[in-house]
N, C-alpha and C positions, 0 to 999 in steps of 0.2 A: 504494500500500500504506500503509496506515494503520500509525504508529506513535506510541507516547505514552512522555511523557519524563517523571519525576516530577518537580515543580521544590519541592515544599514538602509538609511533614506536620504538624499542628497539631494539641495533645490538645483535644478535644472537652469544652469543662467542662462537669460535670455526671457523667461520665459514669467507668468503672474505667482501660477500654482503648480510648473512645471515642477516631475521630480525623477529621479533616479534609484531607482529601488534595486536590491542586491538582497537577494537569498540565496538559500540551501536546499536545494529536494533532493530527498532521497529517494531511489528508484525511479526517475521520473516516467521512468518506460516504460512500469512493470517490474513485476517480481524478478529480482537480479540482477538489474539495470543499477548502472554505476550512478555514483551522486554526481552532481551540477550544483554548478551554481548560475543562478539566474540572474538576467540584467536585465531589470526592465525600465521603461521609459514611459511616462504619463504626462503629455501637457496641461491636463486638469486634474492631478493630485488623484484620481479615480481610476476610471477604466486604462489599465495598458496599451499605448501603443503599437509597442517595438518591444521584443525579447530574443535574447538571445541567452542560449545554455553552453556553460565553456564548462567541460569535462575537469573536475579537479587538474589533470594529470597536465593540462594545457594552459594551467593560468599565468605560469612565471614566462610561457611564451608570448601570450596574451598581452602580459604588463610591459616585458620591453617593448614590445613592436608600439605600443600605445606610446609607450616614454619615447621610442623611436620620433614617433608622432608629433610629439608637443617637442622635441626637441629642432624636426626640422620645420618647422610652423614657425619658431621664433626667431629663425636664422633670418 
């Protein structure tokens, strides 16, 4: 049984009531399905946008290419 834990909320710049939500599901697939963590995006604080599930195993890849990101954005 799949269940998700909220672990962070983050206002969305840019945006009134925009936000950034970060959880935990476990199983998200079904029984034996690996955990995720989930990214989701709300410009009215309410129903999700945008989500995406990045596999534990994938986040430290995840975080440089993003650092990669904001790194060449400011060049």
């Amino acid at each position: 049984m799949s269940i998700t834990k909220e672990l962070a909320t983050i206002a969305l710049h840019g945006t009134k009531k925009g936000e950034i939500k970060i959880s935990d599901i476990t199983e998200p697939y079904g029984s034996g399905s690996n955990d995720v963590v989930s990214i989701g995006i709300t410009l009215t604080a309410s129903d999700v946008s945008w989500k995406a599930h990045i596999p534990y195993e994938n986040i430290d890849d995840v975080v440089a290419a993003l650092l990669k990101a904001k790194e060449l954005k400011n060049k």
